[in-house]
C-alpha atoms as a printed R data frame, in Angstrom:
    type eleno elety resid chain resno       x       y        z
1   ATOM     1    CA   UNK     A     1 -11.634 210.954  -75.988
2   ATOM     2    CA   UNK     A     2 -10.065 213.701  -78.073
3   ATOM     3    CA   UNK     A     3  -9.402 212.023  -81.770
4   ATOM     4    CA   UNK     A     4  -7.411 214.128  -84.040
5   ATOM     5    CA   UNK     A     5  -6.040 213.253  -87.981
6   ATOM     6    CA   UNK     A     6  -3.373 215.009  -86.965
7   ATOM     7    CA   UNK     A     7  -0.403 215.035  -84.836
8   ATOM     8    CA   UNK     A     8   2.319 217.404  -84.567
9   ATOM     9    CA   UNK     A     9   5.848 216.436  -83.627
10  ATOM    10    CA   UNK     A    10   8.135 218.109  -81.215
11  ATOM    11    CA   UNK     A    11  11.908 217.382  -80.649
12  ATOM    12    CA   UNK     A    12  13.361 217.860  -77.113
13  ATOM    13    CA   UNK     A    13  16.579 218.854  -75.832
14  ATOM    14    CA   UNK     A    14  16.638 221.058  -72.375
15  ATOM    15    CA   UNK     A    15  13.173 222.658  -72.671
16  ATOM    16    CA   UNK     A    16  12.098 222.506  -69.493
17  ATOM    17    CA   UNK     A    17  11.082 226.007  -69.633
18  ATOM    18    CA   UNK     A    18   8.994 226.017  -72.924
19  ATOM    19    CA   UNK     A    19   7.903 222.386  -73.094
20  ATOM    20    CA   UNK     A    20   4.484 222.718  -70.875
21  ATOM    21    CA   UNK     A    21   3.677 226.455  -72.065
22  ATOM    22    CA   UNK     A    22   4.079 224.995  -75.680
23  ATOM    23    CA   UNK     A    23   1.707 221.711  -75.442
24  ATOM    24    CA   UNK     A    24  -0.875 223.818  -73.667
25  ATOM    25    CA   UNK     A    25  -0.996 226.293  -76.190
26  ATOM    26    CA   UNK     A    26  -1.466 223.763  -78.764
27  ATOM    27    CA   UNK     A    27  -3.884 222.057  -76.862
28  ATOM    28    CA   UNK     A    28  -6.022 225.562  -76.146
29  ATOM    29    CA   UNK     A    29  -6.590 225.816  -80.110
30  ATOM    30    CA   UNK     A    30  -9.794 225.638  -81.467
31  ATOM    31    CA   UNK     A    31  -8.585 222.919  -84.312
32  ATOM    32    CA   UNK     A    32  -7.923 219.480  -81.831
33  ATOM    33    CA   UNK     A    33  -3.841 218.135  -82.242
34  ATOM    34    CA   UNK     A    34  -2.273 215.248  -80.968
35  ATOM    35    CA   UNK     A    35   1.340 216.146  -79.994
36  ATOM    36    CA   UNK     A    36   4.153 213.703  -79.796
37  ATOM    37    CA   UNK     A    37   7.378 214.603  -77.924
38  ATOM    38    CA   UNK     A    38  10.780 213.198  -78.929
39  ATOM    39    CA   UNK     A    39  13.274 213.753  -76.367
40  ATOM    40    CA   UNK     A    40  16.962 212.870  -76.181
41  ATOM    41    CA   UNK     A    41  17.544 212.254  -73.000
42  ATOM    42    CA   UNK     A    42  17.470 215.859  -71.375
43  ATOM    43    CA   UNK     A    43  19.144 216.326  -68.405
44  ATOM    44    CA   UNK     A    44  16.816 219.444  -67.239
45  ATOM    45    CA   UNK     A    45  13.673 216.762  -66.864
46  ATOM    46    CA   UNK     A    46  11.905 217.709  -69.978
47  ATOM    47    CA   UNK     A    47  10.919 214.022  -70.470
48  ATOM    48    CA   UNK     A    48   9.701 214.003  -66.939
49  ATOM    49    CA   UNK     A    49   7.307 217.230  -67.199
50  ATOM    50    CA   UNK     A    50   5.572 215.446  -70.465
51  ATOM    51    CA   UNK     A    51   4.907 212.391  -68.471
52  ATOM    52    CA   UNK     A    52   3.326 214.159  -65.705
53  ATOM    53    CA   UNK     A    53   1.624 215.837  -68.215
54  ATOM    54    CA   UNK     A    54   0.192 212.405  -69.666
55  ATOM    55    CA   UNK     A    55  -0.287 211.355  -66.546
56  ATOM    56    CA   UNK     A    56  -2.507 213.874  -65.007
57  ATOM    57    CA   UNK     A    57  -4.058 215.461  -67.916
58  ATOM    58    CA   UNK     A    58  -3.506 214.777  -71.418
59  ATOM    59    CA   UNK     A    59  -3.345 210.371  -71.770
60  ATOM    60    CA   UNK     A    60  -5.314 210.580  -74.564
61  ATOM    61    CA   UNK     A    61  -3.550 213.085  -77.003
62  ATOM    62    CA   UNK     A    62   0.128 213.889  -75.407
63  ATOM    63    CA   UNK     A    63   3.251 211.161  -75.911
64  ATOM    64    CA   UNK     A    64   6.384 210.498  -75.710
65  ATOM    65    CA   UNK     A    65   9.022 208.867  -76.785
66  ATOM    66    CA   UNK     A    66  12.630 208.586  -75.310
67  ATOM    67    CA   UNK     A    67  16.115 208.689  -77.185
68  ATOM    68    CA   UNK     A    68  19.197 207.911  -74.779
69  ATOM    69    CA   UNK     A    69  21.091 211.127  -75.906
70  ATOM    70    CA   UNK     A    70  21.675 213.437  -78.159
71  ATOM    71    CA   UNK     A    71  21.168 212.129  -81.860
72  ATOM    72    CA   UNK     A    72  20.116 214.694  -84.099
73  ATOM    73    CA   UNK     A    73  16.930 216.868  -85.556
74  ATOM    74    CA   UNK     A    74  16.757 214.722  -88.447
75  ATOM    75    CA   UNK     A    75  16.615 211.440  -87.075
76  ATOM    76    CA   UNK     A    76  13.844 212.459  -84.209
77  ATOM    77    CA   UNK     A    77  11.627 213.252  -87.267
78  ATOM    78    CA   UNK     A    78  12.165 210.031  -89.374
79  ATOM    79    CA   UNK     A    79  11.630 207.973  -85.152
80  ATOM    80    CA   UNK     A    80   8.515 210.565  -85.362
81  ATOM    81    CA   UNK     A    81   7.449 209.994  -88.949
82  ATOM    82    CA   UNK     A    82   7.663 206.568  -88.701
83  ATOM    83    CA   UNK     A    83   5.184 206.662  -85.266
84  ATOM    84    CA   UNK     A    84   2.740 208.541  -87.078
85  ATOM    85    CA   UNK     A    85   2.215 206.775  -90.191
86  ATOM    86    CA   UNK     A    86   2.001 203.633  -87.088
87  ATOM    87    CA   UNK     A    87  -0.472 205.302  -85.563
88  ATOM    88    CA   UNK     A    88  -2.427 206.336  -89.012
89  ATOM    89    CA   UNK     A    89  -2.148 210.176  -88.732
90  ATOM    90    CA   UNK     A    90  -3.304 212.014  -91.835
91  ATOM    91    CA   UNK     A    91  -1.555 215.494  -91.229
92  ATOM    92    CA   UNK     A    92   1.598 215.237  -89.379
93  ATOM    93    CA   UNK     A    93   3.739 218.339  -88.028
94  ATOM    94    CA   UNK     A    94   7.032 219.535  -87.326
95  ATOM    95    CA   UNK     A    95   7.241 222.230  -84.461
96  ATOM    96    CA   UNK     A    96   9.468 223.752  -82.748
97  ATOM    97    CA   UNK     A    97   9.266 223.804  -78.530
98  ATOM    98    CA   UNK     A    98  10.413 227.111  -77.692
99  ATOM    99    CA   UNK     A    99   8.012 229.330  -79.680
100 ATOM   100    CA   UNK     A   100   9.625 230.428  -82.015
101 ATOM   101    CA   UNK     A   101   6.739 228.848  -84.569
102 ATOM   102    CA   UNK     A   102   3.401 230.173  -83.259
103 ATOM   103    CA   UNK     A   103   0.668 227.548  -82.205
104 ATOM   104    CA   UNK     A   104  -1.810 230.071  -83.746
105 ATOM   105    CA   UNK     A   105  -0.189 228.953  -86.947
106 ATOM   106    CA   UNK     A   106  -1.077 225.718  -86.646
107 ATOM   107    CA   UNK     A   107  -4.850 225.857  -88.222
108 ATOM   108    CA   UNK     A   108  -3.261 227.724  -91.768
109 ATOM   109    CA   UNK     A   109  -0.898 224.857  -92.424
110 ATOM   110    CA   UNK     A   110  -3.699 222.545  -91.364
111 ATOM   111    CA   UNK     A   111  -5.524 224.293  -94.236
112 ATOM   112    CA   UNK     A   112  -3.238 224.579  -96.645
113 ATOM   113    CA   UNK     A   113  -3.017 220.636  -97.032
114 ATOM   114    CA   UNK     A   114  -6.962 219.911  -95.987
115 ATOM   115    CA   UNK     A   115  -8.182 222.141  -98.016
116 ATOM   116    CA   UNK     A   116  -6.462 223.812 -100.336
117 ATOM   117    CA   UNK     A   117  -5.009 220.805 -101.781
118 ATOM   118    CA   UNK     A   118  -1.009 221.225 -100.742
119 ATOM   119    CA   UNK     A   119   0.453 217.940 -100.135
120 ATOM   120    CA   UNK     A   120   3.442 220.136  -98.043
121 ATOM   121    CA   UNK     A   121   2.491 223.108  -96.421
122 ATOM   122    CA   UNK     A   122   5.818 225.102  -94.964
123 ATOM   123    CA   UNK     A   123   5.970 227.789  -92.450
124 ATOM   124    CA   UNK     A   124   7.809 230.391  -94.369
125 ATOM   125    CA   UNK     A   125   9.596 233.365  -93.256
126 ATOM   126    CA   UNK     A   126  10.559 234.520  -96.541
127 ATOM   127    CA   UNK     A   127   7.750 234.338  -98.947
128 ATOM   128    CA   UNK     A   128   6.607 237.237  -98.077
129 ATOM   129    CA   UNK     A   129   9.999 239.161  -97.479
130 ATOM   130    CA   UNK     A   130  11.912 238.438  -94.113
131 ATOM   131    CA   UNK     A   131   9.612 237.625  -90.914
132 ATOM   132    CA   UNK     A   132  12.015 237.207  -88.332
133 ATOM   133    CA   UNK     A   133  11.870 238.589  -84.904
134 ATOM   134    CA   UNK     A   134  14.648 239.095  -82.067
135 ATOM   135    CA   UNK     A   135  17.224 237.344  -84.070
136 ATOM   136    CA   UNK     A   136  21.062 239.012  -85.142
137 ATOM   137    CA   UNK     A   137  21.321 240.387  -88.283
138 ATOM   138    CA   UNK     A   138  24.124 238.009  -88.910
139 ATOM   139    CA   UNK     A   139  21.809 235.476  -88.175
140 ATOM   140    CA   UNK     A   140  19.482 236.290  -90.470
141 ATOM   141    CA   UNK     A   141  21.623 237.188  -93.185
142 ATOM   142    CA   UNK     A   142  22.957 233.569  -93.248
143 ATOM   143    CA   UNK     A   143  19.472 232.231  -92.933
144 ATOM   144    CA   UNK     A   144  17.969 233.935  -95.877
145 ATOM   145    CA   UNK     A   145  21.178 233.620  -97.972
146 ATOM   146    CA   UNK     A   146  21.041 229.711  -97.501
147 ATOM   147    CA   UNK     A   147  17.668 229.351  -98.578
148 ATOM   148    CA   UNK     A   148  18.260 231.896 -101.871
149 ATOM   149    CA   UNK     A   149  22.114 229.529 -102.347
150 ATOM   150    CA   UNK     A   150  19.454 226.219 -101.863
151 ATOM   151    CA   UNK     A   151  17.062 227.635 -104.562
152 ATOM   152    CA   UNK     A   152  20.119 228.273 -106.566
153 ATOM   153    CA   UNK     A   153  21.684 225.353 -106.330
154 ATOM   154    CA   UNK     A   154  19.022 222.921 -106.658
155 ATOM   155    CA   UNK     A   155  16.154 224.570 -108.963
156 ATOM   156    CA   UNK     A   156  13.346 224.130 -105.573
157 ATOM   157    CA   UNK     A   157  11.468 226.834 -106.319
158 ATOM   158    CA   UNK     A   158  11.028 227.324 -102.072
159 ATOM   159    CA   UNK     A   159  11.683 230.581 -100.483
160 ATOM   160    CA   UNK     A   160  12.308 229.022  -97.245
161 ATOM   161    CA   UNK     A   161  14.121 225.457  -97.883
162 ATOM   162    CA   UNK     A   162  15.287 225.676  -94.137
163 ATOM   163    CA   UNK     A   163  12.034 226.204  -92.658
164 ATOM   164    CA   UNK     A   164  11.569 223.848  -89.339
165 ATOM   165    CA   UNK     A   165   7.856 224.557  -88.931
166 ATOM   166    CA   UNK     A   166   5.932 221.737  -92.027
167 ATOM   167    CA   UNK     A   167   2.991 219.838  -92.078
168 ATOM   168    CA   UNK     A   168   2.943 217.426  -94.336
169 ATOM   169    CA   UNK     A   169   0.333 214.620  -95.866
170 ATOM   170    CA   UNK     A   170   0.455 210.917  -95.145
171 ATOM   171    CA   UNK     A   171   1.079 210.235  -98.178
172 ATOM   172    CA   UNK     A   172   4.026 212.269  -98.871
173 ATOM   173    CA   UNK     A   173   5.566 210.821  -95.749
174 ATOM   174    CA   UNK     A   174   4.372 206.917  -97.020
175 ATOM   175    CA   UNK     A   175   5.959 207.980 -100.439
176 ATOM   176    CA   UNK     A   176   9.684 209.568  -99.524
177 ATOM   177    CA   UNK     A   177  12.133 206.493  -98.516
178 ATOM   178    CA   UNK     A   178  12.580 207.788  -94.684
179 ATOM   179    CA   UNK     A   179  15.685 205.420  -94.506
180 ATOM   180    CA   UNK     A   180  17.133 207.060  -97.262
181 ATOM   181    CA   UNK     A   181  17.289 210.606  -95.688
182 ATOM   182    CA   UNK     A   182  20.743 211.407  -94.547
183 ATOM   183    CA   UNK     A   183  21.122 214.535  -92.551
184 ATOM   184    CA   UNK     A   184  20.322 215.600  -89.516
185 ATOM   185    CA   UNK     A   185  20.754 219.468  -89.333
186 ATOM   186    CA   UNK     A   186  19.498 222.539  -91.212
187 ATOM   187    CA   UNK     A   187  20.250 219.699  -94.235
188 ATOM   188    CA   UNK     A   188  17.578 217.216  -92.813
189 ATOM   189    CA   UNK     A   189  14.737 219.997  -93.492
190 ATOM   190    CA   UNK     A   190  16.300 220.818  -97.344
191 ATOM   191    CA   UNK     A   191  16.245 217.467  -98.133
192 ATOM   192    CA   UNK     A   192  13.092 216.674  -97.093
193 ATOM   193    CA   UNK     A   193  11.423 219.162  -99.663
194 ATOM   194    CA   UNK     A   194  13.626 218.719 -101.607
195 ATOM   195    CA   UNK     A   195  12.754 215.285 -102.219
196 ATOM   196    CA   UNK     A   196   8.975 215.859 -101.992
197 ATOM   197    CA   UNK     A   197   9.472 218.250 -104.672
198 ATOM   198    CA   UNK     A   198  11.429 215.896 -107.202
199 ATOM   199    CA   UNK     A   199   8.644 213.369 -106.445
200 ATOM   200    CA   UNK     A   200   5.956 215.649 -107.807
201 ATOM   201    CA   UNK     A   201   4.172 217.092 -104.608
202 ATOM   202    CA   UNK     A   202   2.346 220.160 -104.305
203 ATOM   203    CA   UNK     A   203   4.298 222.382 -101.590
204 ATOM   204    CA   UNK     A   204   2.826 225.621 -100.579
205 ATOM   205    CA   UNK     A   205   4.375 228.044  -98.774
206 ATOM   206    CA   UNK     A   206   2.181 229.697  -95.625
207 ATOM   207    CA   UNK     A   207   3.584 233.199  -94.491
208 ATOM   208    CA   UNK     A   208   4.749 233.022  -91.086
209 ATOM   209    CA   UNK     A   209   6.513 235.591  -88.373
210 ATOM   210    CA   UNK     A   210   9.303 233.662  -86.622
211 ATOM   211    CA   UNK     A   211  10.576 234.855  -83.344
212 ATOM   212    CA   UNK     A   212  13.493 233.909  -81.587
213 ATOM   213    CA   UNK     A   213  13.084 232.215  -78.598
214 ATOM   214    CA   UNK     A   214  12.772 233.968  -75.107
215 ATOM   215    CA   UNK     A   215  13.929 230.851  -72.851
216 ATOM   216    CA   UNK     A   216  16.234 228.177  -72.954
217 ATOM   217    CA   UNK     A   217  19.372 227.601  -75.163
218 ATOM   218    CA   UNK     A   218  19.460 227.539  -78.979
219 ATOM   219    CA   UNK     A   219  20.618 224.545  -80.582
220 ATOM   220    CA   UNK     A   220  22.073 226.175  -83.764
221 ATOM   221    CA   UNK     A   221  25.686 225.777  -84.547
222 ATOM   222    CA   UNK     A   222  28.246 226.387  -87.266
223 ATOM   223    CA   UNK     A   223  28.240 222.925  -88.270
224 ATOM   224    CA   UNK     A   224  24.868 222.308  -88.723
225 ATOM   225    CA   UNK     A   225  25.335 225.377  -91.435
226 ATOM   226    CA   UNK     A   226  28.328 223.543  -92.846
227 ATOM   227    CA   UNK     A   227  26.436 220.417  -93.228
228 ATOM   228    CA   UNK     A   228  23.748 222.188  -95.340
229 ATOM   229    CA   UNK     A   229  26.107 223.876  -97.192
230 ATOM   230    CA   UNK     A   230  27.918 220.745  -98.642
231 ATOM   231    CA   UNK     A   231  24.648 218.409  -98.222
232 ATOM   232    CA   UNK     A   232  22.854 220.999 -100.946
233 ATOM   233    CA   UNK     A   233  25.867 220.057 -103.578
234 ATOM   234    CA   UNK     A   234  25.079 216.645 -102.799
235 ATOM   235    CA   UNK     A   235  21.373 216.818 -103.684
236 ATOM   236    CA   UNK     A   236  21.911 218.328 -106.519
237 ATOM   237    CA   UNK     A   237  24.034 215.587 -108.095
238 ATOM   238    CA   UNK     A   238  21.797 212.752 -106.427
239 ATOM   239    CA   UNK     A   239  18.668 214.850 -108.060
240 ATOM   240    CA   UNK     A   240  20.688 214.448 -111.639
241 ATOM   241    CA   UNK     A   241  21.405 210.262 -111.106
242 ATOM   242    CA   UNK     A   242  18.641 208.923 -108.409
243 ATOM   243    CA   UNK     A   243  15.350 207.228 -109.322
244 ATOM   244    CA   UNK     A   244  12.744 208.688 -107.134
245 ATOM   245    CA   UNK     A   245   9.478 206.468 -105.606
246 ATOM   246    CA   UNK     A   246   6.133 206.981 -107.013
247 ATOM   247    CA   UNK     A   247   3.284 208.425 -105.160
248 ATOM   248    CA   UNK     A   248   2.064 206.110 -102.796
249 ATOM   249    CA   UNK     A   249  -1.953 207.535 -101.656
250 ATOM   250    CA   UNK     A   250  -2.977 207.224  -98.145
C-alpha cells in the first residue's frame, strides 16, 4: 500500500502521448504522490491509458475521474479540489501533463508548504527573472506582461499570478469558497491566489524552469488571455466590496 498526504492533480485533454511518461515520472520520485487524472472526455484514449494503468499497476495511488467533454481548466480543479479534501489529502497539486512543469520539482513545493511554513507554494518562472524554455518570444512577452499588469492591477505581490504548477495546503483549499471561483482559463489560476492572498495566506514563490511541451497540442488560446485580462479588473473591484472567509485549519 503506498499512502501519501499528498496528491497531485492532472487535467486531461488529448495527452495520449505524455500522460503515461508523466505519471511514471512522478511515481519514480523519491517523495511518494498520489496522482489524480481529470479528463474531459479525450478522443485520443487518454482516459483509457490511465485505467490500464490502474488496472495493471498503480490501484492504489493512480485515479481517475471522467468529464463528458470539454469544460474548462478551472472547473477540473474545483471537481479535483473538491476529491481531495474527500479523500483527506494534506498537500494537493496542480500539474501540468505534458512536461512542461518538471516532476523533479515536485519535492521543493512539497517543502515549501511542509516545511517551510507556506500555505501556497507556486512554481514560478519569474521570480527569479524569466525561466522559460522553447516557447515564442511573443509568447513570453504576453506571459510575463500579464503577470507584471496582474501585480499592477490588483496589489498581489506574485511574480507569476499565471503560474499552472501550485501546491497548496488543505486548509487553504477548506478555507477559499470553491463555488465561488468563476473562471476557467489563465483567470482560474489569478484568482485562485488571488483570493488566498486577500484571505491572509502565506504564498511562496519556488523558482522553476518551464519548458514548452515536446508532444501533443497546446491548449492556449486568445481567449483564455482575454478572459484574464477583463477577469483581473473584476477582482480588483470584488477585492474593494467582498467579505472574504476566515481561515478554516485542517
Amino acid at each position: 500500500m503506498h499512502e501519501s498526504d499528498s496528491l497531485i492533480i492532472i487535467p486531461t485533454y488529448n495527452e495520449k502521448e505524455n500522460i503515461e511518461k508523466i505519471i511514471r515520472a512522478v511515481f519514480g520520485l523519491d517523495k511518494c504522490f498520489h496522482i489524480l487524472v481529470i479528463d474531459d472526455g479525450s478522443p485520443d484514449g487518454t482516459a483509457g491509458i490511465v485505467k490500464r494503468l490502474i488496472s495493471e499497476e498503480f490501484s492504489d495511488r493512480l485515479f481517475i475521474e471522467e468529464r463528458s467533454g470539454k469544460m474548462g481548466l478551472g472547473t477540473a480543479y474545483i471537481k479535483g479540489f473538491k476529491w481531495a479534501l474527500e479523500h483527506s489529502y494534506e498537500y494537493v497539486f496542480e500539474m501540468d501533463a505534458d512536461f512542461s512543469h518538471d516532476p523533479n520539482d515536485l519535492p521543493r513545493l512539497y517543502s515549501a508548504c511542509h516545511d517551510e511554513g507556506a500555505d501556497v507554494a507556486v512554481g514560478s518562472r519569474y521570480v527569479t527573472g524569466v525561466n522559460v524554455v522553447n516557447w515564442p518570444m511573443g509568447r513570453v512577452l504576453m506571459s510575463y506582461f500579464a503577470s507584471q499588469y496582474v501585480q499592477a492591477i490588483t496589489g498581489v505581490s506574485i511574480h507569476d499570478t499565471t503560474a499552472g504548477f501550485v501546491c497548496y495546503k488543505r486548509r487553504v483549499l477548506k478555507t477559499i469558497e470553491l463555488d465561488k471561483i468563476r473562471f476557467k482559463g489563465y483567470a482560474f489560476q489569478i484568482e485562485m491566489k488571488f483570493t488566498a492572498y486577500k484571505i491572509g495566506f502565506r504564498i511562496k514563490e519556488v523558482p522553476v524552469i518551464f519548458v514548452n511541451r515536446r508532444e501533443g497540442t497546446s491548449k492556449m488560446n486568445t481567449g483564455i488571455f482575454g478572459e484574464a485580462f477583463f477577469g483581473v479588473m473584476k477582482l480588483r473591484w470584488d477585492g474593494w466590496n467582498r467579505k472574504y472567509p476566515r481561515i478554516v485549519e485542517s
